[in-house]
N, C-alpha and C positions, 0 to 999 in steps of 0.2 A: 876138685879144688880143695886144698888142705891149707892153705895160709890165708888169711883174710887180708885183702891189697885195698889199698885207701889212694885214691887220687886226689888232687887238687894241685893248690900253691901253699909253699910255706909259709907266707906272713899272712895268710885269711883264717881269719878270730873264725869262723865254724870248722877247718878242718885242726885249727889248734885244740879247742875243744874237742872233739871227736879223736884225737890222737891221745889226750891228754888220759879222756872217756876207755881208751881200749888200754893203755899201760895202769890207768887205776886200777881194772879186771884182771890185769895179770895176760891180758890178751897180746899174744905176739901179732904183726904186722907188719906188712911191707909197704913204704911209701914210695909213690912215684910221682912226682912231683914235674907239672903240665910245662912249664916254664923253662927247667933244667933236662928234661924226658921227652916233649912232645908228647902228641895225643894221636895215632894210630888209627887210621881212616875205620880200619876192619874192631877195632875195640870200639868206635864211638856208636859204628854200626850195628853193634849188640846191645849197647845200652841203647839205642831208640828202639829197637825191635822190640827191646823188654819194657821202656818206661816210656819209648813215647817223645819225640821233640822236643814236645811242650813243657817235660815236666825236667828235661835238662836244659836247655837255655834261661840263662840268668837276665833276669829284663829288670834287675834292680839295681847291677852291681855297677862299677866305676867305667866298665869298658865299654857296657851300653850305652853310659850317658856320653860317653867319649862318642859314640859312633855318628854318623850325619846321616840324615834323613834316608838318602837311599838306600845305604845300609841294613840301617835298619826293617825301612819296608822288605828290604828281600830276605828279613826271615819270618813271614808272613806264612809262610809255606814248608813242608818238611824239607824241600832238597837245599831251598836257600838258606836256610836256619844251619843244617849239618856242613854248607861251606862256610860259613859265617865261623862256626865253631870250632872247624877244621883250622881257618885260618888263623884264629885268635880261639886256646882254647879257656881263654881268659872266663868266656863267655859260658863256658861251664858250670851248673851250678855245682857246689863243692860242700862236704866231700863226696864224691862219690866212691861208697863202699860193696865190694865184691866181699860179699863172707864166704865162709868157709864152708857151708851149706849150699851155696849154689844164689842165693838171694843178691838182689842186686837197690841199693837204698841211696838214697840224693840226698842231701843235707843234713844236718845232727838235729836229732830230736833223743833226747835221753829215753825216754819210754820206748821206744821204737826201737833203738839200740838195744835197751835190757832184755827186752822180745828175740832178737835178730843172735843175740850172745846165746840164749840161752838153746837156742834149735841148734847151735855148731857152729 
């Protein structure tokens, strides 16, 4: 992998920052944006393999608290969490960035970034 791919939505204040974060660095990237792109069953299934369910479903954001109780209880579980997110990948936390090194990172933490830039 040689270009660093940034997912999310375009009006969510952490992947603004984190875009904002990689054209400060002089870092090229490619956005693919959830909303206008979709979210690809076989791509979501790499990032839980690598991070795990829990550590991509968003249980803060607007779409959560939109959702109704059963809903919600069926992402209790890895398979019902990855329909959940499948079907609204709103539910994604963001951004989720693919570096160029192979690393795969959930959210903008600038520390974590400066780290992540600096391996490739």
């Amino acid at each position: 992998m040689t270009t660093i791919r940034v997912y999310g939505i375009v009006n969510c204040d952490s992947v603004k920052r984190a875009r904002a974060w990689l054209q400060a660095e002089g870092r090229a990237f490619a956005f693919h944006d959830f909303k206008r792109d979709g979210l690809a069953a076989l791509l979501l299934d790499r990032w839980i393999a690598e991070m795990g369910w829990e550590a991509l479903l968003n249980r803060r954001g607007t779409t959560w608290r939109r959702l109704d109780d059963a809903a919600r209880a069926s992402a209790d579980h890895a398979a019902g969490a990855r329909a959940l997110m499948l079907a609204q990948p709103s539910l994604v936390k963001r951004p989720v960035v693919e570096w160029s090194g192979g690393t795969i990172s959930v959210g903008f933490d600038p520390a974590r970034f400066l780290e992540l830039n600096r391996r490739g």
